[in-house]
ROLUM-532164 format. One record per residue (C-alpha): z, x, y; chain; residue number from 0. Coordinates in Angstrom, 3 decimals. Each point is the difference from the previous one (the first is absolute). Layout:
% residues N
<site pz="Z" px="X" py="Y" unit="A" pos="NUM"/>
...
% end
This chain:
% residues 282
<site pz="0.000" px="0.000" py="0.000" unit="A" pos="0"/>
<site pz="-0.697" px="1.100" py="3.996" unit="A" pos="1"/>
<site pz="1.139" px="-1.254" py="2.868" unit="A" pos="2"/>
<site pz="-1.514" px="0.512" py="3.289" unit="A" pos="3"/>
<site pz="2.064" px="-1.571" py="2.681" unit="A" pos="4"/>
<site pz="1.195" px="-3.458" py="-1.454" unit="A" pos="5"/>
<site pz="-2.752" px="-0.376" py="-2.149" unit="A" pos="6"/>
<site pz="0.213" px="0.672" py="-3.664" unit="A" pos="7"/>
<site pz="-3.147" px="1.042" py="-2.412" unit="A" pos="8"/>
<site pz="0.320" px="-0.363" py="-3.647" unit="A" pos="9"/>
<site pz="-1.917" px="1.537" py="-2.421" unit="A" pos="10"/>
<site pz="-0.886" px="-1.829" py="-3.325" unit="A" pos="11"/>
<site pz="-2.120" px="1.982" py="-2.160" unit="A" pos="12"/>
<site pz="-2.473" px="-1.232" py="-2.411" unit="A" pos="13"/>
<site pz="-1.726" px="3.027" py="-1.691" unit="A" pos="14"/>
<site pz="0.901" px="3.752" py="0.366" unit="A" pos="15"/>
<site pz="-2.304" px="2.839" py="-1.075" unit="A" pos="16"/>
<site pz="-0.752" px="3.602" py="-0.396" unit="A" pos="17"/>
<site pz="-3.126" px="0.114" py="-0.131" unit="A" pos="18"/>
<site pz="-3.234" px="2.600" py="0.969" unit="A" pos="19"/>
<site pz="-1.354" px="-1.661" py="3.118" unit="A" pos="20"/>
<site pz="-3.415" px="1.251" py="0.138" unit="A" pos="21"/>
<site pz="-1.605" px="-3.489" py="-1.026" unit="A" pos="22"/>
<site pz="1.630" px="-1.860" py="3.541" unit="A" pos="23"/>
<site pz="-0.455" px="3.248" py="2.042" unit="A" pos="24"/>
<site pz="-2.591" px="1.899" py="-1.393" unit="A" pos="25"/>
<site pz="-0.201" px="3.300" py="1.690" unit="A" pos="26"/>
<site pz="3.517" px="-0.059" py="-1.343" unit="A" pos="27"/>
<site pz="-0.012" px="2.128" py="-3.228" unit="A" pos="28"/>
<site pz="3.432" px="1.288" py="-1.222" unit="A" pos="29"/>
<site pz="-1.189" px="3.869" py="1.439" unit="A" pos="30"/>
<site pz="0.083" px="-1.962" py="3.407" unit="A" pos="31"/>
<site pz="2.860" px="-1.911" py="-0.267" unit="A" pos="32"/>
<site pz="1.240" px="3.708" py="-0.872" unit="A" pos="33"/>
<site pz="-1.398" px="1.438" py="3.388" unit="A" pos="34"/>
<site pz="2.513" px="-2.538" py="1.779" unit="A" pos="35"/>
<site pz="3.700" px="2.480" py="-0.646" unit="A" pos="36"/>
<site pz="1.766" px="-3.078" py="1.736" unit="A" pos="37"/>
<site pz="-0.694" px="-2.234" py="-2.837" unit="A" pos="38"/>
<site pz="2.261" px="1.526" py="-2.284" unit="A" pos="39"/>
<site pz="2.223" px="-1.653" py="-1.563" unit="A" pos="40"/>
<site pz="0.484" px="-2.933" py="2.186" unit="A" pos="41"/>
<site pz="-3.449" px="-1.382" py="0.045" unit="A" pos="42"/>
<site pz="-2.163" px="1.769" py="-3.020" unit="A" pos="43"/>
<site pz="0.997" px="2.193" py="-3.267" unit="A" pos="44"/>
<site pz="-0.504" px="3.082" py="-0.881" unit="A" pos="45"/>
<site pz="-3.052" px="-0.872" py="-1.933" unit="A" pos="46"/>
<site pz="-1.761" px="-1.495" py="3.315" unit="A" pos="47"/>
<site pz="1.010" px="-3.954" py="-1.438" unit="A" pos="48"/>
<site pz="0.715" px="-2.258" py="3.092" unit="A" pos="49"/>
<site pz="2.924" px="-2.527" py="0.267" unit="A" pos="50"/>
<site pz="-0.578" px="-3.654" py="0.421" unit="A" pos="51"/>
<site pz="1.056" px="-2.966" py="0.295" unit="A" pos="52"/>
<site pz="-1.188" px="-3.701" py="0.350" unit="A" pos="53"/>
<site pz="2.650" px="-2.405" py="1.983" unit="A" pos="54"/>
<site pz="0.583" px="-2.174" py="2.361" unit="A" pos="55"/>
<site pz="2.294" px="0.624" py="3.302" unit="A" pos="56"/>
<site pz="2.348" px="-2.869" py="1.068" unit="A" pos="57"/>
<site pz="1.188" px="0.088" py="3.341" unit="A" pos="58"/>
<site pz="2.566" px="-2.211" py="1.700" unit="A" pos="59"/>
<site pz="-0.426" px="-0.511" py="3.532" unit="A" pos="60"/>
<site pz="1.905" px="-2.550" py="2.665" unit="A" pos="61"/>
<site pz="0.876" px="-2.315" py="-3.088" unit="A" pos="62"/>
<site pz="-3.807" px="0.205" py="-2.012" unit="A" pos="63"/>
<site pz="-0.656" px="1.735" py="-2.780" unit="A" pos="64"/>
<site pz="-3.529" px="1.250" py="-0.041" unit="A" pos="65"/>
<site pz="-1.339" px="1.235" py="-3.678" unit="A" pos="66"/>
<site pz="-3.215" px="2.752" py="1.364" unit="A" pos="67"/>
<site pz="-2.310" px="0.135" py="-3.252" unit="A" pos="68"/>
<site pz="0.790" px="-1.339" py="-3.233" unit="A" pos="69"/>
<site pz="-1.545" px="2.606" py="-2.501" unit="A" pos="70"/>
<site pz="-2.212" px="-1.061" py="-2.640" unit="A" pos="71"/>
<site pz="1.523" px="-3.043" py="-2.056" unit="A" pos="72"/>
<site pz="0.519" px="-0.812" py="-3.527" unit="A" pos="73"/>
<site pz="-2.676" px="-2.088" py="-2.422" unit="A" pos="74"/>
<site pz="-2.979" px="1.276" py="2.601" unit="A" pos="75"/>
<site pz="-2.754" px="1.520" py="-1.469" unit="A" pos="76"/>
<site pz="-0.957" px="3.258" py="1.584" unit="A" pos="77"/>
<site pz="-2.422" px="2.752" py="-0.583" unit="A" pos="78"/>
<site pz="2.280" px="2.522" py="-0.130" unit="A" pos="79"/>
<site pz="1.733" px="0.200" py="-2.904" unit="A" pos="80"/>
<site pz="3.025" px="0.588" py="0.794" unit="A" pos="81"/>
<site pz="0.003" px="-2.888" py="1.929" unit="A" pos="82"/>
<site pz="-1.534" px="-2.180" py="-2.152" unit="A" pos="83"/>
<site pz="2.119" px="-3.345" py="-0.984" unit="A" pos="84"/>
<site pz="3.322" px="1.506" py="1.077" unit="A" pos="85"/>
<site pz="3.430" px="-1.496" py="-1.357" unit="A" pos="86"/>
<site pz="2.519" px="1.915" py="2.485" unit="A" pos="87"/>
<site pz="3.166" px="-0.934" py="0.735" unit="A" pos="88"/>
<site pz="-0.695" px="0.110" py="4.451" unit="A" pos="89"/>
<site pz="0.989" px="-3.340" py="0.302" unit="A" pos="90"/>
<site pz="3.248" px="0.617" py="-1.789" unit="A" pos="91"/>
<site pz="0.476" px="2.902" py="1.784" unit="A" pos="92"/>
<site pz="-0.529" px="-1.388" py="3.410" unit="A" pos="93"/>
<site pz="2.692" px="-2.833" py="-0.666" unit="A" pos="94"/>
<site pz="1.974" px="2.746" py="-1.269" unit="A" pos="95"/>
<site pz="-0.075" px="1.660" py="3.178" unit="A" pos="96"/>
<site pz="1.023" px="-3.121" py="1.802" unit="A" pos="97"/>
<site pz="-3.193" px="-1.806" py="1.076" unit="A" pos="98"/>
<site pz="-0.734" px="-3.049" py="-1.994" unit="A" pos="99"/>
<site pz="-3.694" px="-0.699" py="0.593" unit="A" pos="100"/>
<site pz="0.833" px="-3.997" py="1.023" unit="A" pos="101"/>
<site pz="2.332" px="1.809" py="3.094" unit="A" pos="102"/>
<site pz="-3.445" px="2.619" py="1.088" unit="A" pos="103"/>
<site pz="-0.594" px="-1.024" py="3.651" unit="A" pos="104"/>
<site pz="-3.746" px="1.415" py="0.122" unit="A" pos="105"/>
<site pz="-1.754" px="2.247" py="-2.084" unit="A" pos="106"/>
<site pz="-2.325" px="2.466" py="1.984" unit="A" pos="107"/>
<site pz="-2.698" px="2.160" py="-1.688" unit="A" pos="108"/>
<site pz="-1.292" px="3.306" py="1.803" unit="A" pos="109"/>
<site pz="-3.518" px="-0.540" py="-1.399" unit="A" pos="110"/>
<site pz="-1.635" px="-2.299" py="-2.872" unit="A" pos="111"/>
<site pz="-0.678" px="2.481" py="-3.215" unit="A" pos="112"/>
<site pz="1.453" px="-0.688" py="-3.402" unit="A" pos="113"/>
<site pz="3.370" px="2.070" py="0.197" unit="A" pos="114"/>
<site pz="1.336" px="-1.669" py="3.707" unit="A" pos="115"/>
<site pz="-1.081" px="-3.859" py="-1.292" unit="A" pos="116"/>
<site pz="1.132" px="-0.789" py="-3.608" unit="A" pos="117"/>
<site pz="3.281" px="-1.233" py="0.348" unit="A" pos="118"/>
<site pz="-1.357" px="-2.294" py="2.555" unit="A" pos="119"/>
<site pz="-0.237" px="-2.636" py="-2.842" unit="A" pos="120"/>
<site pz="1.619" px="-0.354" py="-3.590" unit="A" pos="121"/>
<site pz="-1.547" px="-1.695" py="-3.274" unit="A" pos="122"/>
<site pz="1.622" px="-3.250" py="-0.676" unit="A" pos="123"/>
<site pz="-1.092" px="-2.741" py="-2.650" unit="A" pos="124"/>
<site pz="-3.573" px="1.850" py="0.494" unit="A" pos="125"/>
<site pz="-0.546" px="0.054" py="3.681" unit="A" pos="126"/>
<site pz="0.623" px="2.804" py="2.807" unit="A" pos="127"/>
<site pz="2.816" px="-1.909" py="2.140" unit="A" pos="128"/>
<site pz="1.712" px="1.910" py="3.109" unit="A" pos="129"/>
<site pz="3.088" px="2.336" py="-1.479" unit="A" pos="130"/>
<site pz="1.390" px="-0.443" py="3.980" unit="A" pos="131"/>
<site pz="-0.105" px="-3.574" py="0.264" unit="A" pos="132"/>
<site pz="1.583" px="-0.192" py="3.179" unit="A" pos="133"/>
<site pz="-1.471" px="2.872" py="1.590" unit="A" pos="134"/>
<site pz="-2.793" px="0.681" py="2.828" unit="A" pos="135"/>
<site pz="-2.634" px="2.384" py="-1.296" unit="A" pos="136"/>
<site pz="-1.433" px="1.864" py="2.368" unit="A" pos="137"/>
<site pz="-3.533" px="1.763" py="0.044" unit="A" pos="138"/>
<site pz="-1.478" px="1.089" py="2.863" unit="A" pos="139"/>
<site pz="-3.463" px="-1.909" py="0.772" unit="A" pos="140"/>
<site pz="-1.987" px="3.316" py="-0.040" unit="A" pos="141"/>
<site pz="0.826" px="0.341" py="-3.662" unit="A" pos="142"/>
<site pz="-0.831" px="-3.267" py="-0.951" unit="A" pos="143"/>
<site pz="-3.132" px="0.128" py="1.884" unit="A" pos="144"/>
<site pz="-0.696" px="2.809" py="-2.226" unit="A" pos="145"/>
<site pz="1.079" px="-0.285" py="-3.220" unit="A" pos="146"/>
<site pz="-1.114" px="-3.735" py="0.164" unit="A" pos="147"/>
<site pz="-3.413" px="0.945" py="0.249" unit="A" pos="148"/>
<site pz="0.147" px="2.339" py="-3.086" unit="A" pos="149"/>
<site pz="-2.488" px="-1.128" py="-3.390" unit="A" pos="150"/>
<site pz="1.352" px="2.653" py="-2.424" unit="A" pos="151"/>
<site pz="1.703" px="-1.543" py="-3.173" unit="A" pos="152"/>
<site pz="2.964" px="2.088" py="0.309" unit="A" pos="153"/>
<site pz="0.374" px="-1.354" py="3.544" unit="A" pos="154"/>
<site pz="-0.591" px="-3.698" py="-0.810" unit="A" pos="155"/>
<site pz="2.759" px="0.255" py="-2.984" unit="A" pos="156"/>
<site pz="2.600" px="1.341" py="2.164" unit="A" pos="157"/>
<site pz="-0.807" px="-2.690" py="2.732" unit="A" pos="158"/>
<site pz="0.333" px="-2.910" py="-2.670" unit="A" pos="159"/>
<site pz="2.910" px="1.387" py="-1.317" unit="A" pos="160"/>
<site pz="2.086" px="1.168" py="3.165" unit="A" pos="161"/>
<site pz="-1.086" px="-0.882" py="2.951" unit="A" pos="162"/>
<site pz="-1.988" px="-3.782" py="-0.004" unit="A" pos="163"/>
<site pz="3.045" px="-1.332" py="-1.796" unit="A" pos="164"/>
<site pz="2.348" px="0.842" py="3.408" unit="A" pos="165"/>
<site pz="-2.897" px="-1.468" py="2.088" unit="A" pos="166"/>
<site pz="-0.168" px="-2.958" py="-2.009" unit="A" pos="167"/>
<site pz="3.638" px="-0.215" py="-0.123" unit="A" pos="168"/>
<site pz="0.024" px="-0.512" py="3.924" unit="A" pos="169"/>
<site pz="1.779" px="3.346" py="0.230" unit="A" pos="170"/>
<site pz="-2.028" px="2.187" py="1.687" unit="A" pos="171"/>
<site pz="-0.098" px="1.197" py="3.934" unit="A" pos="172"/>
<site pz="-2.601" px="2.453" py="0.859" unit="A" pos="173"/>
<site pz="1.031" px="2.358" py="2.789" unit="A" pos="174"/>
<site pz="-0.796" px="2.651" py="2.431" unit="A" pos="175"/>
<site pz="0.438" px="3.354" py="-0.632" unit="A" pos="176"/>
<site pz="2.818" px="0.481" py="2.133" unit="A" pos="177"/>
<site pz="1.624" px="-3.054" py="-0.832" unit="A" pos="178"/>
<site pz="4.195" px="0.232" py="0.697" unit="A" pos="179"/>
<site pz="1.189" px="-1.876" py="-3.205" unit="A" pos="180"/>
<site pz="4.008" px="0.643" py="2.266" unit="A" pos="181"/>
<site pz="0.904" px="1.985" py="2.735" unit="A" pos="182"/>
<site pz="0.678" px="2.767" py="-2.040" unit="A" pos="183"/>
<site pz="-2.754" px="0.431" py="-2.460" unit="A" pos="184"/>
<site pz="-3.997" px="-0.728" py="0.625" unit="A" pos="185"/>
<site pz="-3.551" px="1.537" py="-1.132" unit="A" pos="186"/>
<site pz="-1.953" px="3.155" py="0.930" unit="A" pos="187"/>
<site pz="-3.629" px="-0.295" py="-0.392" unit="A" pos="188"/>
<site pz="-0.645" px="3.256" py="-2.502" unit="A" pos="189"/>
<site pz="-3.622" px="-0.547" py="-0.645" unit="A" pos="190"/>
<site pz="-2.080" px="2.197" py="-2.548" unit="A" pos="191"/>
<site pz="1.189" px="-1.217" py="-3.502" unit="A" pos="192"/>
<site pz="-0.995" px="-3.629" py="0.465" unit="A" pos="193"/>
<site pz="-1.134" px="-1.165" py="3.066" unit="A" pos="194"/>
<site pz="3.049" px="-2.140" py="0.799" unit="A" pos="195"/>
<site pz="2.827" px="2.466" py="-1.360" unit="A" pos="196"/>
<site pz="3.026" px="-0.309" py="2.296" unit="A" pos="197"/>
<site pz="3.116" px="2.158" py="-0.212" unit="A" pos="198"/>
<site pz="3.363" px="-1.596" py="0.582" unit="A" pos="199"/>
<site pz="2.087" px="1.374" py="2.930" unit="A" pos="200"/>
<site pz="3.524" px="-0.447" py="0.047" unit="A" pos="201"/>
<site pz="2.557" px="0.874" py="3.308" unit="A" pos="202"/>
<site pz="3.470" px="-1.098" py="0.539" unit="A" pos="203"/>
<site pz="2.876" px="1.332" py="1.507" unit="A" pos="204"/>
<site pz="-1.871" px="2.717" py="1.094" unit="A" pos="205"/>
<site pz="-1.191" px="1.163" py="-3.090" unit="A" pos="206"/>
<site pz="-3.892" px="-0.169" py="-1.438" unit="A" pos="207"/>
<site pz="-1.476" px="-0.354" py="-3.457" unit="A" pos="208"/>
<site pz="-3.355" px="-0.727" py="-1.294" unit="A" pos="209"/>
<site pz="-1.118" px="-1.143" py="-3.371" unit="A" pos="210"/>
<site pz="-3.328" px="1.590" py="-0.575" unit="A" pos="211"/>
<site pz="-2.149" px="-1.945" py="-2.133" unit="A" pos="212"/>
<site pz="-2.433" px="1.612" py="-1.832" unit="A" pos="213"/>
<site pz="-1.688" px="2.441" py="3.275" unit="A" pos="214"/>
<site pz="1.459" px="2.870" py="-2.196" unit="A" pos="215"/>
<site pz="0.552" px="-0.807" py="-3.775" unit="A" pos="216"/>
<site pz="1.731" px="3.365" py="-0.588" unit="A" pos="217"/>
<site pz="1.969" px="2.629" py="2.527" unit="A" pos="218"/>
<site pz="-2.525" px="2.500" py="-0.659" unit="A" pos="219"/>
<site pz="-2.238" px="-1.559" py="2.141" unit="A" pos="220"/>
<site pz="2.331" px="1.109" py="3.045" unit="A" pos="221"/>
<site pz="-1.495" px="3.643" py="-0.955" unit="A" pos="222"/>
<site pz="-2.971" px="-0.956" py="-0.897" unit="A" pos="223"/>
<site pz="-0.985" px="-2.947" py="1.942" unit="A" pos="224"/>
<site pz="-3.490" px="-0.106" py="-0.502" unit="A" pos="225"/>
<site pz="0.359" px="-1.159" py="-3.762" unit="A" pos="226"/>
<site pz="-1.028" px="-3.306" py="-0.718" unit="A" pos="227"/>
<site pz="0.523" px="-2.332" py="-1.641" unit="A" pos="228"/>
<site pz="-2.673" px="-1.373" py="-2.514" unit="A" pos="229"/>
<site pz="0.744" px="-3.445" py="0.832" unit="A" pos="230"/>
<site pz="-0.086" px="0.624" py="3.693" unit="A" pos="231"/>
<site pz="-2.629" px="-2.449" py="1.749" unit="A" pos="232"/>
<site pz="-0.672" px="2.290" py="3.350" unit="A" pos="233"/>
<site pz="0.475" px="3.677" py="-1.236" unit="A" pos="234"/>
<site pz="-0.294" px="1.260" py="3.706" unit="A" pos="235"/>
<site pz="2.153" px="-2.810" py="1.263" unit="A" pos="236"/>
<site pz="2.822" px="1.271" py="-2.461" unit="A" pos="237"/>
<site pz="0.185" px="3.352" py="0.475" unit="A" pos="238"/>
<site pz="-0.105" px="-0.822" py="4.133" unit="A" pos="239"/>
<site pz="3.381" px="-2.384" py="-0.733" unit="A" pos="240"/>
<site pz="1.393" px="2.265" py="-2.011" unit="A" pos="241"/>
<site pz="0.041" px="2.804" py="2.858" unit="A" pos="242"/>
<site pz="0.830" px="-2.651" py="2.728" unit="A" pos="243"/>
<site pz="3.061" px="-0.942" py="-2.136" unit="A" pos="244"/>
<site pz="1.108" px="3.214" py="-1.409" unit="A" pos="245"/>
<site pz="-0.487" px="1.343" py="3.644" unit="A" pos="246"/>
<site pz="2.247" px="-2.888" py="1.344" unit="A" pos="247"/>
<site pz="2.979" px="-0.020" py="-2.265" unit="A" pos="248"/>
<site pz="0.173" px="3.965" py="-0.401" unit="A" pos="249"/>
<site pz="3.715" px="1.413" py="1.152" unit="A" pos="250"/>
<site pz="1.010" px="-3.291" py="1.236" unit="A" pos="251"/>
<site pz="2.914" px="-1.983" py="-1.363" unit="A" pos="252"/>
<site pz="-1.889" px="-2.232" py="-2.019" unit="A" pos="253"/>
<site pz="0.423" px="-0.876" py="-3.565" unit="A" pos="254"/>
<site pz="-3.226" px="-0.236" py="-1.478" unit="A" pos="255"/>
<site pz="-0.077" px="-2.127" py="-3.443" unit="A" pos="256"/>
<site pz="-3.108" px="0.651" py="-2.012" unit="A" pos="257"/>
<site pz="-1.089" px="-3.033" py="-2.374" unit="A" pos="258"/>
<site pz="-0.526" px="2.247" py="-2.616" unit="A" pos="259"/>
<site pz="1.371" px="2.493" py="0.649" unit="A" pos="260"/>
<site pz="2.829" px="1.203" py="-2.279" unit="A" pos="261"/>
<site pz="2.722" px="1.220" py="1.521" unit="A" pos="262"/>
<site pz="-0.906" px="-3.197" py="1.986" unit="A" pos="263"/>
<site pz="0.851" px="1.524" py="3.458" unit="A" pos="264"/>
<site pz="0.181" px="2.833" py="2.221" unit="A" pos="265"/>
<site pz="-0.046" px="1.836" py="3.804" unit="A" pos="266"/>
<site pz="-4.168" px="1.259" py="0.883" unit="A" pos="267"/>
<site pz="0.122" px="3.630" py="1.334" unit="A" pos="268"/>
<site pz="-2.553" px="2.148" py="1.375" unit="A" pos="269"/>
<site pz="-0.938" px="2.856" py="-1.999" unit="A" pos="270"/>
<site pz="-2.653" px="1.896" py="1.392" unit="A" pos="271"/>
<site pz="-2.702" px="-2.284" py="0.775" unit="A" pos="272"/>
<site pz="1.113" px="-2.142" py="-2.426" unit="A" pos="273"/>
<site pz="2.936" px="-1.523" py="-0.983" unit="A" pos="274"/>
<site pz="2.635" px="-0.567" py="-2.738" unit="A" pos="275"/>
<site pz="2.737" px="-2.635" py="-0.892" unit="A" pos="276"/>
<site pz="3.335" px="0.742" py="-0.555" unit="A" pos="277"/>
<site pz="1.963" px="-2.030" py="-2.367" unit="A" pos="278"/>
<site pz="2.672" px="-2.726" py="1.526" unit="A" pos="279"/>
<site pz="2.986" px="1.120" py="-1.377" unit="A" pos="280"/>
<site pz="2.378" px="-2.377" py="1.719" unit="A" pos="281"/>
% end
């Protein structure tokens, strides 16, 4: 758990790995990964594998309690294998943690791909119903526009599946990409991964956090920030957030709190002309 100010941010965890990374960022071979000293123990092994993890980040704010992405889902089938048809326990977990889903005040995804949307909906008695049924979702309009628009069976699945059931369910709001959700915690348009990817800022008290969404999938994209992604829409448009937001947050007291990143957040530093992320330690 963080706090930043008054708010609180939760981590609930759906799938951990270590992992080679090379098939997300591929100019990312475990030699590179190697090149990177920083990485070491806190971010990769010793054998160049990468640490990550799939979850969700609930944050309570001025009496809400906001749930930004839901992961991938159970019974949803995927291409990738290891997400294929999932029976995980998230759910449990999440109650566990102290946020029943019937008591989630809005649900907010970053950006529309498979591992931010699946928990959006649940299988029950053979249809997709909302798992927050008293929740706003929130997308913002530019990546609905988008994604809406999109032909490619793997795209039309996931739509049917996680994201027409909400809309059909009444449940939906799409936003700007600044939209202020409270006082203390709105979105950052971070462009470059999907056209309407927002980060989540976060400032009370004084103090500043931001929940990154997927504009960096792993810290060693602070060193090496012109590694893509391979599911990046805009390549150039990526690698031009990245710099604007590793440039912005460097040696400033701001906890950053990577989506997949695992440990899940950190403090940006310039290093060189780059920069690196120190762990949070508390």
């Amino acid at each position: 758990m963080y706090q930043v100010g008054d708010v609180r941010i939760t981590p609930v965890v759906e799938m951990a790995t270590t992992s080679a990374i090379h098939w997300l960022l591929t100019d990312a071979s475990a030699e590179q990964i190697l090149q990177i000293p920083w990485l070491v123990p806190h971010y990769a092994n010793e054998d160049g594998k990468v640490f990550m993890t799939i979850r969700s980040l609930v944050v309570e704010s001025q009496g809400k309690t906001i749930v930004v992405d839901t992961c991938l889902g159970n019974d949803k089938p995927r291409a990738v294998k290891a997400w294929n048809m999932l029976q995980g326990p998230f759910i449990d977990d999440m109650t566990s943690a102290g946020f029943d889903p019937s008591a989630i005040d809005t649900v907010l995804c970053t950006h529309l791909h498979v591992d931010h949307v699946g928990w959006n909906t649940k299988l029950v008695d053979g249809d997709w119903v909302p798992t927050f049924p008293n929740a706003r979702y929130l997308f913002t309009e530019a990546e609905w526009d988008y994604w809406s628009a999109q032909t490619e069976e793997e795209d039309v699945v996931l739509r049917s599946d996680s994201i027409q059931p909400v809309i059909d369910a009444g449940l939906v709001d799409l936003v700007p990409t600044d939209h202020k959700v409270t006082d203390e915690v709105w979105l950052e348009h971070t462009p470059g991964h999907t056209p309407g990817h927002v980060s989540v800022r976060i400032e009370s008290q004084g103090q500043r956090g931001v929940i990154t969404g997927d504009l960096a999938h792993h810290p060693a994209q602070l060193a090496r920030p012109e590694w893509s992604s391979s599911y990046d829409v805009d390549v150039a448009g990526g690698i031009a957030t990245r710099h604007s937001f590793f440039a912005g947050n460097a040696d400033a007291d701001v906890l950053v709190m990577g989506t997949h990143w695992e440990p899940c957040a950190g403090h940006i530093k310039t290093d060189g002309d780059v920069w690196k992320l120190e762990p949070f330690t508390g």
